[in-house]
N, C-alpha and C positions, 0 to 999 in steps of 0.2 A: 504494500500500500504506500505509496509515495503522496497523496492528498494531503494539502494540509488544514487543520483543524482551525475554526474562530477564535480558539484558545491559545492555538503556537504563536508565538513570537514572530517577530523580521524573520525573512528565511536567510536561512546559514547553511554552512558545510556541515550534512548529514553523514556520519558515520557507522554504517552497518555492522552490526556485533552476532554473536552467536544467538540468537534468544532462547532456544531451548538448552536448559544444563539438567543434568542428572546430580543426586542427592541421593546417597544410600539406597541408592541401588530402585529411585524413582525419579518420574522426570515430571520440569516444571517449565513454562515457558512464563518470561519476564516481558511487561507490561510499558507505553510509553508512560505510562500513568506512575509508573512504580513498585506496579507489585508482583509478584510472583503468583502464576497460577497453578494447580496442580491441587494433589499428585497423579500424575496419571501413570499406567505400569507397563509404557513403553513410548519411544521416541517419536513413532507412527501418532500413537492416540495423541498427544501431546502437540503433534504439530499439525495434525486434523482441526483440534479445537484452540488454535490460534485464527484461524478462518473464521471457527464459529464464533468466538470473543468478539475479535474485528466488525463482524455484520451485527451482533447485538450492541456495540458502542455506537456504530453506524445510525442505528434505528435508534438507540438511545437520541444520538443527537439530534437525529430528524426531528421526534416528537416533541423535544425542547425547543426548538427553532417554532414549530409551528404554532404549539400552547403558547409561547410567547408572545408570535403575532396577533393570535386570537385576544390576546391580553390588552394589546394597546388601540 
């Protein structure tokens, strides 16, 4: 996902990082947000549902954006 959010800042030099790591022998994929998701009990399911997080922030935002409109 390279879009960027009404939240991000000026745009800058993005630097691509690992997002899935493994933790005792479980794996978690880290968030722009900051947080670690997980556990999930393999690398697969784990980067499956970084897709699925993404489209539900997605739709998170949408529905903010709209109620907001609706508001003023």
């Amino acid at each position: 996902m390279f879009g960027k959010r009404s939240i991000d800042p000026a745009p800058r030099s993005h630097y691509r990082s690992e997002r899935v790591s493994a933790i005792n022998g479980q794996y978690f994929f880290s968030t722009r947000e900051g947080t670690l998701e997980g556990p999930y009990f393999t690398r697969v399911d784990a980067e499956r549902n970084i897709d699925q997080y993404i489209r539900r922030m997605q739709q998170a935002s949408a529905l903010t954006a709209r109620s907001s409109s609706l508001s003023h």
